[in-house]
Backbone as a chain_set.jsonl record, in Angstrom:
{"seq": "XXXXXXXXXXXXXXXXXXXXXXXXXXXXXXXXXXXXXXXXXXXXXXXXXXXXXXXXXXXXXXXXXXXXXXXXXXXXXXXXXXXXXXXXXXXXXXXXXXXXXXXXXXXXXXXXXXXXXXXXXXXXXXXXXXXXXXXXXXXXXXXXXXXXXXXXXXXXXXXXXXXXXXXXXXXXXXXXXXXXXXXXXXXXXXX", "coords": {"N": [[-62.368, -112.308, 20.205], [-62.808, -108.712, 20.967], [-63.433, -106.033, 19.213], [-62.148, -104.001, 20.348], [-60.125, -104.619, 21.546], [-58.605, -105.911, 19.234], [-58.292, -103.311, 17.548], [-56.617, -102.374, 19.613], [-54.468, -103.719, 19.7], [-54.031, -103.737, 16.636], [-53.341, -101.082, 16.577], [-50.846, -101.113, 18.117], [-49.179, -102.706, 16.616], [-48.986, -101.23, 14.071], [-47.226, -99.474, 14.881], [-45.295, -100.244, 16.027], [-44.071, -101.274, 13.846], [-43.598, -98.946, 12.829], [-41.876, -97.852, 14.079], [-39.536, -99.178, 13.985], [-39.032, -98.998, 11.254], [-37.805, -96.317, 11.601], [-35.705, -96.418, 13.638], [-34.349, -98.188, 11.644], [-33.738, -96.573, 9.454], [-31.957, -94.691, 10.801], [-29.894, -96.059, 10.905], [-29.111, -97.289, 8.091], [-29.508, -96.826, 5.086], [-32.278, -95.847, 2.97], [-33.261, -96.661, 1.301], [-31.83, -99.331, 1.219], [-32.868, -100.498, 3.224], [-35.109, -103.784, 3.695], [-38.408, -105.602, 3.69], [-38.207, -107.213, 5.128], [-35.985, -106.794, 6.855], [-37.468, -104.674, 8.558], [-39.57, -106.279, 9.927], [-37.931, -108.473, 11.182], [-36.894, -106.303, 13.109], [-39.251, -105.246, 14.395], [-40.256, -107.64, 15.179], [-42.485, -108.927, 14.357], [-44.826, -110.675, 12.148], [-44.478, -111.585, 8.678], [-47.183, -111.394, 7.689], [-47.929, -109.829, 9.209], [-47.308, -107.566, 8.795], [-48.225, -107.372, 6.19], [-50.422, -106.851, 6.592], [-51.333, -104.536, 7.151], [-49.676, -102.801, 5.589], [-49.19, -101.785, 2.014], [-46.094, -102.238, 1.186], [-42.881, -101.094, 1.805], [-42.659, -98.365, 1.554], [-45.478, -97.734, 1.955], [-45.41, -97.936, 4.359], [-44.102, -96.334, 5.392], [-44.68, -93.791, 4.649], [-47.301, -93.397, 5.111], [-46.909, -93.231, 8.303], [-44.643, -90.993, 8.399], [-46.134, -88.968, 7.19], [-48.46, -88.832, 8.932], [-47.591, -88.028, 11.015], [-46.444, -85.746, 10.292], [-48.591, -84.236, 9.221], [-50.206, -83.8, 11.838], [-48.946, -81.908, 12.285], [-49.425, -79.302, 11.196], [-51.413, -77.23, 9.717], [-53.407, -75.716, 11.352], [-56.425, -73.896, 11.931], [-56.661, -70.354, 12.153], [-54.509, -70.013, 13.742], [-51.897, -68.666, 16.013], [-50.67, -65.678, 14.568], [-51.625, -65.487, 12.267], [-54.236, -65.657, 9.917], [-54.64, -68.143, 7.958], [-52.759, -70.624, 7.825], [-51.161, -71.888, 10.182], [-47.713, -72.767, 10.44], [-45.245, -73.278, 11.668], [-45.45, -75.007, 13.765], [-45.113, -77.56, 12.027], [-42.742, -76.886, 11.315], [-41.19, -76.954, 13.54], [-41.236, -79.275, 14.346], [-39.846, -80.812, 12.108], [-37.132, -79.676, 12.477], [-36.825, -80.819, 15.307], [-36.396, -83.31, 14.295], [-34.984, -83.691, 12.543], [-32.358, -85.65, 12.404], [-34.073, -88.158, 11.315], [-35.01, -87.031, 8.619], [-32.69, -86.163, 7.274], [-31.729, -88.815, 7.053], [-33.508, -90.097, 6.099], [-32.759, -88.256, 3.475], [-30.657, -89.138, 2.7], [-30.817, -92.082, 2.12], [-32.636, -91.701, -0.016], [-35.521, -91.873, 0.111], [-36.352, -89.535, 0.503], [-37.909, -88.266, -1.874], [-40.157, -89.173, -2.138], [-41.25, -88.974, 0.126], [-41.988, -85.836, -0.282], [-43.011, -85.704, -2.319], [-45.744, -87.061, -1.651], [-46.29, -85.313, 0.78], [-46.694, -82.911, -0.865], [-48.641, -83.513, -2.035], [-50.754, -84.394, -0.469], [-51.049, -82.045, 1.294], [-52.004, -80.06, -1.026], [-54.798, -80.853, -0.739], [-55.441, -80.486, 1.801], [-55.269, -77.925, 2.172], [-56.871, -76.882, 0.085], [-59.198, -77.527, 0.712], [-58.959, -75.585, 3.487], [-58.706, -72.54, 2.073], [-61.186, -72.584, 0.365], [-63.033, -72.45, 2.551], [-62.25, -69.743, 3.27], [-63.667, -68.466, 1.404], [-66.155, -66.411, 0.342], [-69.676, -67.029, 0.633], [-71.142, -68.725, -2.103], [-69.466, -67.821, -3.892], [-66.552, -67.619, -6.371], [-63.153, -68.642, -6.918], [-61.095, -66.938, -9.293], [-58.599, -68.38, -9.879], [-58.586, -71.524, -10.379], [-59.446, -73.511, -8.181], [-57.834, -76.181, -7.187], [-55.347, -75.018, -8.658], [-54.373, -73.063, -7.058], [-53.994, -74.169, -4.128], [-52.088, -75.991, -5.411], [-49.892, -74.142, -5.332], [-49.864, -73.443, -3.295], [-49.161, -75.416, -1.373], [-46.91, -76.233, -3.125], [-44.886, -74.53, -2.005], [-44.193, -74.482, 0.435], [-43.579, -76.891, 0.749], [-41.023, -76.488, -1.01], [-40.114, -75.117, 0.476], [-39.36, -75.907, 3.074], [-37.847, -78.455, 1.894], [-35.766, -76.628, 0.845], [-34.927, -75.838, 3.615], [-34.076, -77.741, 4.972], [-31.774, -78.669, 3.119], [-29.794, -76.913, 4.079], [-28.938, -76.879, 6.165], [-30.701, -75.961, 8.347], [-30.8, -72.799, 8.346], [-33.057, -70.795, 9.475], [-35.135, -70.07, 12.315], [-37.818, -72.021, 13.349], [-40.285, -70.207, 13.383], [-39.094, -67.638, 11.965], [-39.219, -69.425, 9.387], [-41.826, -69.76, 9.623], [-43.125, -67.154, 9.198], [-42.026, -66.12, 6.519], [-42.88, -67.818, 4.833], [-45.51, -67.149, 4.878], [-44.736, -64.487, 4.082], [-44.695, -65.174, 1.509], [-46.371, -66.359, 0.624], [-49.034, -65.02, 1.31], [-49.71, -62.775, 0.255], [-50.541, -63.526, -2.548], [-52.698, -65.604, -1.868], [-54.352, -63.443, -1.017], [-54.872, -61.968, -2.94], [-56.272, -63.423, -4.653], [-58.179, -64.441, -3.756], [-59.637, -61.627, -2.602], [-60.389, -60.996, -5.338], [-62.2, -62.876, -6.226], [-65.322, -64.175, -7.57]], "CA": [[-61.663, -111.072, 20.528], [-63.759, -107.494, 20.794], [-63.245, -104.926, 18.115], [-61.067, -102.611, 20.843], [-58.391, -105.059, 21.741], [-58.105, -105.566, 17.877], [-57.71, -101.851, 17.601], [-55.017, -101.717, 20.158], [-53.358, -104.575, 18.713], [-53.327, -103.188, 15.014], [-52.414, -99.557, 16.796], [-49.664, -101.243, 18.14], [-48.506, -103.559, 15.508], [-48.698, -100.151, 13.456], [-46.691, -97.947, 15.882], [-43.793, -101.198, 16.171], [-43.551, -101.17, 12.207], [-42.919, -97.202, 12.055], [-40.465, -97.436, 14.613], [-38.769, -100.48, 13.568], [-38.754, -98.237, 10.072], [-37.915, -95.087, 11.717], [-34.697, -96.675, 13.964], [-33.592, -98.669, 10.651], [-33.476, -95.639, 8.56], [-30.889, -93.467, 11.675], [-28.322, -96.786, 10.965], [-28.586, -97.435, 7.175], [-29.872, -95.835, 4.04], [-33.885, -96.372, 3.643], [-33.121, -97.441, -0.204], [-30.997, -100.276, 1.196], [-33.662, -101.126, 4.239], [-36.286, -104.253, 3.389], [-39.406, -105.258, 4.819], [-38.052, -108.621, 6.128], [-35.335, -106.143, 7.86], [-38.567, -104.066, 9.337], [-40.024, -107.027, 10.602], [-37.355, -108.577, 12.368], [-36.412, -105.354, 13.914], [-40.289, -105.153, 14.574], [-40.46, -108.392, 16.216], [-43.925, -109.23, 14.125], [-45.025, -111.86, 11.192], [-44.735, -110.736, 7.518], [-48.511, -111.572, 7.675], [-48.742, -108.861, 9.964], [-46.723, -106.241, 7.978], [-49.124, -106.985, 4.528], [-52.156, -106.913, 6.873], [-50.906, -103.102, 7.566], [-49.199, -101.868, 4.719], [-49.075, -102.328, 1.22], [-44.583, -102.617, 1.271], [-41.799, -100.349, 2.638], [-42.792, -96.816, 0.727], [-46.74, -97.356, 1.902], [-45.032, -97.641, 5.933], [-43.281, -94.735, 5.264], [-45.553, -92.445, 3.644], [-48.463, -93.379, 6.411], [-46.01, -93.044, 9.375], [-44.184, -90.192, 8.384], [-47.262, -88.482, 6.747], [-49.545, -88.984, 10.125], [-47.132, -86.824, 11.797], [-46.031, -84.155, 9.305], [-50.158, -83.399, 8.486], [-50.287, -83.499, 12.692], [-47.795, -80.445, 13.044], [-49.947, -78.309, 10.522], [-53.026, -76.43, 9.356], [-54.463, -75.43, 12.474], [-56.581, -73.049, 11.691], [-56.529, -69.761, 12.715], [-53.75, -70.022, 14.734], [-50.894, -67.688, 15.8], [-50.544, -64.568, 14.0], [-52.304, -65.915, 10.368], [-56.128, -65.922, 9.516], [-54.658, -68.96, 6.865], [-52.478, -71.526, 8.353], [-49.481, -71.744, 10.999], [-46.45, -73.771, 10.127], [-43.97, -72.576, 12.434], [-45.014, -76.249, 14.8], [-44.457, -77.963, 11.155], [-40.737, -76.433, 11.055], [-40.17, -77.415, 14.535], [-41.244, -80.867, 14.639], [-38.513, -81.002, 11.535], [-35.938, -79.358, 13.299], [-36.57, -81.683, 16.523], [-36.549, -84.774, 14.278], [-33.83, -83.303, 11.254], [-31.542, -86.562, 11.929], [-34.666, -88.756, 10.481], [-34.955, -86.349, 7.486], [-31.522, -86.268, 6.57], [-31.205, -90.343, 7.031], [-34.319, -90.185, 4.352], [-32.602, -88.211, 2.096], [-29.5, -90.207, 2.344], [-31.448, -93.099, 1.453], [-33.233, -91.693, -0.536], [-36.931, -91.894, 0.49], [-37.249, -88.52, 0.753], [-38.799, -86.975, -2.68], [-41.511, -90.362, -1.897], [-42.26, -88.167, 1.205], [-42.05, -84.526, -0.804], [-44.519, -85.911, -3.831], [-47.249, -87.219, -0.862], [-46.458, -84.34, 1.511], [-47.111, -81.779, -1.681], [-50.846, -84.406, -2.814], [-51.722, -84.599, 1.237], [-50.99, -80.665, 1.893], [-52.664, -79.47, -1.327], [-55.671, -81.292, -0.275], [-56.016, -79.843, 2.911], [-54.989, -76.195, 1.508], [-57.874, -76.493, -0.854], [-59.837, -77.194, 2.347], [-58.692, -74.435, 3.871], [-58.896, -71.315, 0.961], [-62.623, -73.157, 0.116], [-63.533, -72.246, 3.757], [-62.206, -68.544, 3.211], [-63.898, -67.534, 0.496], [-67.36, -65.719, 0.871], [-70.855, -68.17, 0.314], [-71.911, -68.653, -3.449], [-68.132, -67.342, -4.784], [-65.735, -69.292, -6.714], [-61.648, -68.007, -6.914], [-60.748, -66.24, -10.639], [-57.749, -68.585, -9.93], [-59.266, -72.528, -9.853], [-58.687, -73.902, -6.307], [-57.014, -76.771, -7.026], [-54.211, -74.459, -8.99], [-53.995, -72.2, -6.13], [-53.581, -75.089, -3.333], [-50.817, -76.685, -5.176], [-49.191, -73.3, -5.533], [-48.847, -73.117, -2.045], [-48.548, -76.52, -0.72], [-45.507, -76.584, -3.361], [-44.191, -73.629, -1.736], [-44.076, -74.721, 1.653], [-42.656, -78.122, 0.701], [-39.891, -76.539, -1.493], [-39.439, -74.056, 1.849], [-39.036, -77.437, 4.151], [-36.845, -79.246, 1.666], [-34.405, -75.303, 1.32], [-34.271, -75.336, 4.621], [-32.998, -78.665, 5.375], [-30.845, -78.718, 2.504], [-28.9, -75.368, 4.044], [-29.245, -76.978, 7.466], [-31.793, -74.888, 9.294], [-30.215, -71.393, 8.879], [-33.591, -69.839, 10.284], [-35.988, -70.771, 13.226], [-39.448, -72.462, 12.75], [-40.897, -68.883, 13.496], [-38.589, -67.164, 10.994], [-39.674, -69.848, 8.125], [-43.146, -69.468, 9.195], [-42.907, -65.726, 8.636], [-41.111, -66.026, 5.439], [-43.868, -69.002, 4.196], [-46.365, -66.343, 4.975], [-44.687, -63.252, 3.207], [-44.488, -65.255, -0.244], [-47.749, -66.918, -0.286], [-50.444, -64.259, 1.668], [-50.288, -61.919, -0.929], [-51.174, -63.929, -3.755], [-53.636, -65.653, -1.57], [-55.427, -62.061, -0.606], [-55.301, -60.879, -4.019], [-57.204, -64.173, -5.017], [-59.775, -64.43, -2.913], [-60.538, -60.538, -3.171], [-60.913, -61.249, -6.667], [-63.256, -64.145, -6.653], [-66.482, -63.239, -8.38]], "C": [[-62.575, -109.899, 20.179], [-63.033, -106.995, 19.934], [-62.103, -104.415, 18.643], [-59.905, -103.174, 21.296], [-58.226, -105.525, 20.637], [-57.725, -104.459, 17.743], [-56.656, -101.762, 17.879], [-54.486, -102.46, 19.587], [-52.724, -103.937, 17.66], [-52.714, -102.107, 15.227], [-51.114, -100.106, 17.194], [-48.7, -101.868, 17.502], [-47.819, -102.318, 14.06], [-47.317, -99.504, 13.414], [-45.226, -99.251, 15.73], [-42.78, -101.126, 14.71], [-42.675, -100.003, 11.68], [-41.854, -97.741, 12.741], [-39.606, -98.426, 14.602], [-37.867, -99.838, 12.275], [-37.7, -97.472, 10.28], [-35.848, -95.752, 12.094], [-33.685, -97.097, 12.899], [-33.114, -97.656, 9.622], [-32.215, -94.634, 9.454], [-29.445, -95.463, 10.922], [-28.225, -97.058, 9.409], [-29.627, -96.813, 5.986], [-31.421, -96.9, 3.938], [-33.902, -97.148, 2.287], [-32.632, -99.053, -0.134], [-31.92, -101.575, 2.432], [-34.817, -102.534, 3.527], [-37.738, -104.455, 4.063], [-38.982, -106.451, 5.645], [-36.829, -107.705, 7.421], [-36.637, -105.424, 8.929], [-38.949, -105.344, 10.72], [-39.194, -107.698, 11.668], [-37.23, -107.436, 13.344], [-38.196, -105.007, 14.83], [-40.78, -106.338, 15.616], [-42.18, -109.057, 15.626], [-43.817, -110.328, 12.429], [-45.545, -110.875, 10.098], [-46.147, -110.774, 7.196], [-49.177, -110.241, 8.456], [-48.448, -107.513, 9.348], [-47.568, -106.614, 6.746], [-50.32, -106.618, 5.09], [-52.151, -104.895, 6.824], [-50.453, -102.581, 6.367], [-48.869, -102.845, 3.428], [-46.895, -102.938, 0.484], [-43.928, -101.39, 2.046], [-42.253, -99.122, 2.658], [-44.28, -96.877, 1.713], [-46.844, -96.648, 3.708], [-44.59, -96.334, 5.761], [-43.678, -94.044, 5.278], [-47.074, -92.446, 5.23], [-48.051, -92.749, 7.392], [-45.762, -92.07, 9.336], [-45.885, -89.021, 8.349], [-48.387, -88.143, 8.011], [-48.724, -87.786, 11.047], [-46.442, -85.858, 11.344], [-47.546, -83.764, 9.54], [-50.576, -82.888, 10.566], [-49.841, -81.9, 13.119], [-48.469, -79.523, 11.979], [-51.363, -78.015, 10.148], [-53.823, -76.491, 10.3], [-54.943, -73.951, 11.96], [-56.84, -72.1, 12.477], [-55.878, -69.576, 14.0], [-52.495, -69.044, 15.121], [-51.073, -66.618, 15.244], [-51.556, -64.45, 12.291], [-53.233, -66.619, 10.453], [-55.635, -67.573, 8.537], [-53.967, -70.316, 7.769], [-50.794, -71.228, 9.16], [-48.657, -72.799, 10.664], [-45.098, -73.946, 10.852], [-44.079, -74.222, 13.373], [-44.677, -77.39, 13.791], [-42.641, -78.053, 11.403], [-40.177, -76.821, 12.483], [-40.0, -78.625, 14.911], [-39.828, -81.054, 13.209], [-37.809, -80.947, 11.944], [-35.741, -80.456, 14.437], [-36.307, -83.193, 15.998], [-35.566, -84.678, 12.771], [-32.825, -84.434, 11.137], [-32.48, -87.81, 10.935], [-34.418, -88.649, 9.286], [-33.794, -86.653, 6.736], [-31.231, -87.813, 6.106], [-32.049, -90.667, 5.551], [-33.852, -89.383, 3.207], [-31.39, -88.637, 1.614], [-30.18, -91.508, 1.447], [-32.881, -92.737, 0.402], [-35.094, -91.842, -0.814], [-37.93, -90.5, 0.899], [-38.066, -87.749, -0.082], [-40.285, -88.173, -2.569], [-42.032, -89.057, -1.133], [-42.721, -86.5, 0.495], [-43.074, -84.839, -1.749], [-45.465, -86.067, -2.979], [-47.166, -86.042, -0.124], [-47.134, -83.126, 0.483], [-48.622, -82.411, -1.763], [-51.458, -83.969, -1.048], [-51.785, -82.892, 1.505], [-51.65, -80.228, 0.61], [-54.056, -79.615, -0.901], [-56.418, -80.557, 0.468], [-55.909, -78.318, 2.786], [-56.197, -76.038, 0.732], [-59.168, -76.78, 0.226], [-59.84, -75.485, 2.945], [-58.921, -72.914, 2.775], [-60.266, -71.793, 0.677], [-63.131, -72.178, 1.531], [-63.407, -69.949, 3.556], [-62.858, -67.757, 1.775], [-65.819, -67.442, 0.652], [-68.569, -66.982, -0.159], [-71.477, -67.861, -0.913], [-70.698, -67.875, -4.373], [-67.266, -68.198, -4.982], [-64.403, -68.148, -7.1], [-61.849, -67.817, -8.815], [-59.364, -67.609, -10.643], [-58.52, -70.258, -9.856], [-58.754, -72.82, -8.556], [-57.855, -74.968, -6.245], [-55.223, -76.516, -7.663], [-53.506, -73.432, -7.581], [-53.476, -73.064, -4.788], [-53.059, -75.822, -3.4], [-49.923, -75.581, -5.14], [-48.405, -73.118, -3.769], [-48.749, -73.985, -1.41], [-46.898, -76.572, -1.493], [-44.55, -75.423, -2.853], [-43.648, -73.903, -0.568], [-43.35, -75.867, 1.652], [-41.223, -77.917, 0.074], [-39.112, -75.405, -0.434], [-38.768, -75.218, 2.403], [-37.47, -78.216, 3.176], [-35.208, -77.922, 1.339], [-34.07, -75.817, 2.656], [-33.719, -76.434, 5.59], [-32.076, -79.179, 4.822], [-29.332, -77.838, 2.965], [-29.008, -75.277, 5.676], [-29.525, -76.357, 8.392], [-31.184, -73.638, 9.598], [-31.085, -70.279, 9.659], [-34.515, -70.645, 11.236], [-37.241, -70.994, 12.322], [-40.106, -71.525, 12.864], [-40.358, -67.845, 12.666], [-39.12, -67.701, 9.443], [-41.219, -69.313, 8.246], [-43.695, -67.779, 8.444], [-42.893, -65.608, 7.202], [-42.065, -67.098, 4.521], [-45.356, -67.63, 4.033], [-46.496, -65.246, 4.218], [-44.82, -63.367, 2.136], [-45.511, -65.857, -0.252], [-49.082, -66.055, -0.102], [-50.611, -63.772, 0.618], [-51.247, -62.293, -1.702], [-52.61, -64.526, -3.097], [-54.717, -64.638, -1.284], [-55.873, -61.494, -1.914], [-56.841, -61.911, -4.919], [-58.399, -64.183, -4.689], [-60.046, -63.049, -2.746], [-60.917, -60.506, -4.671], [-61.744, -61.966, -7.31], [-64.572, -63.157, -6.746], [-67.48, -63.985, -7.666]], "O": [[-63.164, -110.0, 19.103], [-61.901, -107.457, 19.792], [-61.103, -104.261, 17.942], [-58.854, -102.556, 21.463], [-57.057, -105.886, 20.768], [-56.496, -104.411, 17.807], [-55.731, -101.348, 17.179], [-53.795, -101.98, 18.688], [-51.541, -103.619, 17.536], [-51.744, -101.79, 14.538], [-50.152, -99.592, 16.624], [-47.505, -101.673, 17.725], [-46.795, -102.4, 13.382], [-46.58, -99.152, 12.494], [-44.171, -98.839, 15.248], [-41.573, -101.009, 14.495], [-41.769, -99.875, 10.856], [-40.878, -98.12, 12.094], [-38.78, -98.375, 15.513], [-36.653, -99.951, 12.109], [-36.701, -97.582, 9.568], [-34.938, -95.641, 11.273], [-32.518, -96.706, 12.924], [-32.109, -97.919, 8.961], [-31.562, -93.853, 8.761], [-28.246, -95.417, 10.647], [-27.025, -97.105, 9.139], [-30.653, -96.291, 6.421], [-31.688, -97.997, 4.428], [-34.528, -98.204, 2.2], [-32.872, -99.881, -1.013], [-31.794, -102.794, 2.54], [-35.477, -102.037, 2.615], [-38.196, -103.627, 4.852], [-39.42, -106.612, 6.784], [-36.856, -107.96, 8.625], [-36.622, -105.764, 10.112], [-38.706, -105.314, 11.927], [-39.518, -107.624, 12.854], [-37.509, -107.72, 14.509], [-38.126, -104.496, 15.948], [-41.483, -106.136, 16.607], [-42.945, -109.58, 16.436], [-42.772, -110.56, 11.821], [-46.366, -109.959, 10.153], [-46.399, -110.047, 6.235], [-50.315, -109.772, 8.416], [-49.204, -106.542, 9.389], [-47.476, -105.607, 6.044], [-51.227, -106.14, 4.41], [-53.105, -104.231, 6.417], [-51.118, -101.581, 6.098], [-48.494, -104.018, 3.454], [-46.623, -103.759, -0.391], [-44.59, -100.794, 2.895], [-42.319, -98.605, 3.772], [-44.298, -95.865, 2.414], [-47.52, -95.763, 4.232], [-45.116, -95.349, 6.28], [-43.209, -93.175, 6.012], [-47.482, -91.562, 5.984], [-48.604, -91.676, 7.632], [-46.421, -91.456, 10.175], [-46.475, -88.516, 9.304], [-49.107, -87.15, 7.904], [-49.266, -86.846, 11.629], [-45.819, -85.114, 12.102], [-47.636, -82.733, 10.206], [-51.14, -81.81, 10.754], [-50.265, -81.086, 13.94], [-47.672, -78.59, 11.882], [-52.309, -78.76, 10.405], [-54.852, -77.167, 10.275], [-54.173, -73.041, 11.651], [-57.26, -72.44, 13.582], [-56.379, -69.152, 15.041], [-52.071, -68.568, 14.068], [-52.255, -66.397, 15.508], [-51.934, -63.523, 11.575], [-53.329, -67.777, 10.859], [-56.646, -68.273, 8.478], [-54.776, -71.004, 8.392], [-49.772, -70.633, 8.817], [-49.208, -73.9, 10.656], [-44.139, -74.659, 10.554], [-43.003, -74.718, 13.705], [-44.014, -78.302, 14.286], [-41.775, -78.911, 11.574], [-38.973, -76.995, 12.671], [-39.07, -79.105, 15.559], [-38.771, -81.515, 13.642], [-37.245, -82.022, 12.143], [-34.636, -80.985, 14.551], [-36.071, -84.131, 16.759], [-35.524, -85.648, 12.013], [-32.272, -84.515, 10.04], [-31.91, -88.371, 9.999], [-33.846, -89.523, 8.635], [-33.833, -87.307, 5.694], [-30.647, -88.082, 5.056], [-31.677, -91.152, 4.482], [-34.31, -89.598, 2.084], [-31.032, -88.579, 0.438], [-29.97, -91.731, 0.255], [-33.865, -93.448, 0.202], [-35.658, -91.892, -1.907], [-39.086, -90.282, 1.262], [-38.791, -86.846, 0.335], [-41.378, -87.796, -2.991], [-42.909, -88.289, -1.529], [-43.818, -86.046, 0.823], [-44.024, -84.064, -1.869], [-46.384, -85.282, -3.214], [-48.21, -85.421, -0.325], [-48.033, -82.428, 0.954], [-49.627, -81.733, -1.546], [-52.461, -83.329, -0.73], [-52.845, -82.548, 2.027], [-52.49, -79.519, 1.163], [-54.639, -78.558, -0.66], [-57.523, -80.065, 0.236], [-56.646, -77.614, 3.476], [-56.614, -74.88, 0.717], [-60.055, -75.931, 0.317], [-60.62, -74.551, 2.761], [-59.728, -72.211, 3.383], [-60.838, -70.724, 0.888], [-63.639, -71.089, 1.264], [-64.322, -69.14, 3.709], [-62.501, -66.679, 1.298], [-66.538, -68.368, 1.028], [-68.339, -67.55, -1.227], [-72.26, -66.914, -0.985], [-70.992, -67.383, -5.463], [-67.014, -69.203, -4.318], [-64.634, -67.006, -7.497], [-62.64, -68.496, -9.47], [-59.125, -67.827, -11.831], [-59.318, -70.173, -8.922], [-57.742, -72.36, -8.027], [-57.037, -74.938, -5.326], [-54.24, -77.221, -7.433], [-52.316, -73.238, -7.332], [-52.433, -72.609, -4.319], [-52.914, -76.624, -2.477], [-48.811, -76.02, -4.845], [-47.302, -72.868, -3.282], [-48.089, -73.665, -0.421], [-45.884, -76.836, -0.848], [-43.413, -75.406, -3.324], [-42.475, -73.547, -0.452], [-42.46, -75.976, 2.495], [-40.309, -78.702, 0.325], [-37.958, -74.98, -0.496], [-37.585, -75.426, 2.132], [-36.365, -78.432, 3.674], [-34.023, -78.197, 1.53], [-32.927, -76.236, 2.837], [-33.115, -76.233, 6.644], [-31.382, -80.012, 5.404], [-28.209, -77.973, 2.479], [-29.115, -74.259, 6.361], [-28.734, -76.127, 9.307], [-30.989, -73.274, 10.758], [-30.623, -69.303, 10.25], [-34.68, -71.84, 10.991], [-37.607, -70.535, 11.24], [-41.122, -71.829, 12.24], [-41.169, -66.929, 12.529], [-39.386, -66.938, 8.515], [-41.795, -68.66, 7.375], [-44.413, -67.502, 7.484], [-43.799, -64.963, 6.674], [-41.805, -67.062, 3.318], [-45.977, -67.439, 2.987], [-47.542, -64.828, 3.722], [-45.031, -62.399, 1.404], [-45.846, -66.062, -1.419], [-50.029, -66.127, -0.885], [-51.537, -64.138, -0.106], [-52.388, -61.836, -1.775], [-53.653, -64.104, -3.596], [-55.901, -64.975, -1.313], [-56.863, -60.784, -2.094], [-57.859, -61.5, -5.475], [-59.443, -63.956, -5.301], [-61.276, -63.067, -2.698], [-61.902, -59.849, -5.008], [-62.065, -61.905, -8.497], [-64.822, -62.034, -6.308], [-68.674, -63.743, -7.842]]}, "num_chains": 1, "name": "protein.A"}
């Protein structure tokens, strides 16, 4: 067998697992889901679910995770030199019965602890890139890029707690007004 119909295979053995996950989590709580439930519903050999993931949480966190980090940090996009979030807040909104099913079952502060590690990451990416060649932030960078990954994640989990009282262009706004500042004052302050 070549390398690229392995590929597709494992892409699709992948892609069967999430959504085996994804469907099992809209009918019963994700706490209550196993992986032998996955798999049947998957249609694949528990040989094929360890070859892929280390148990239930690792599907989850990949799956979900691959398309939360998709819907954000484009840079320089929209209205903000820093990052747009507004296609973040709408892929939530378009997919808010998932969400809710995960925090019925409970799988959702799994996704809020990796979404905060995976988004400071790329935030400290991002503020690195904006700050002028041979200058380092007064603020360290990895304090400043959990400050506002945890801001944005405790925006996301408000605003599906209080079931989406503003649009994904209203949060992004409102993500923007409470973190630019501090970000502008930082990075004019780096020495």
């Amino acid at each position: 067998m070549d390398k690229q119909t392995f590929d597709r295979r494992s892409q699709r053995s992948r892609q069967s697992l999430s959504d085996a996950l994804v469907s099992l989590m809209v009918e019963k709580r994700y706490d209550k889901i196993t992986v032998q439930d996955i798999i049947d519903r998957a249609n694949v050999g528990r040989s094929t679910f360890y070859a892929h993931f280390r148990d239930k949480e690792d599907l989850l966190v990949s799956g979900v995770m691959a398309v939360f980090t998709q819907h954000l940090l484009d840079h320089k996009t929209g209205n903000h030199e820093f990052i747009a979030v507004s296609d973040l807040f709408r892929h939530v909104e378009e997919n808010q019965h998932l969400y809710e099913a995960l925090a019925w079952g409970r799988g959702v502060e799994l996704l809020y602890r990796q979404a905060e590690a995976n988004l400071s990451q790329r935030m400290a990416e991002q503020l690195q890139s904006m700050l002028p060649e041979g200058q380092s932030l007064t603020v360290p960078l990895p304090v400043l890029a959990t400050y506002v990954a945890s801001t944005l994640v405790t925006l996301l989990r408000w605003w599906l707690e209080h079931n989406l009282p503003y649009s994904p262009g209203e949060m992004d706004s409102m993500f923007h007004q409470l973190v630019m500042p501090t970000i502008e004052a930082v990075v004019q302050s780096a020495r």
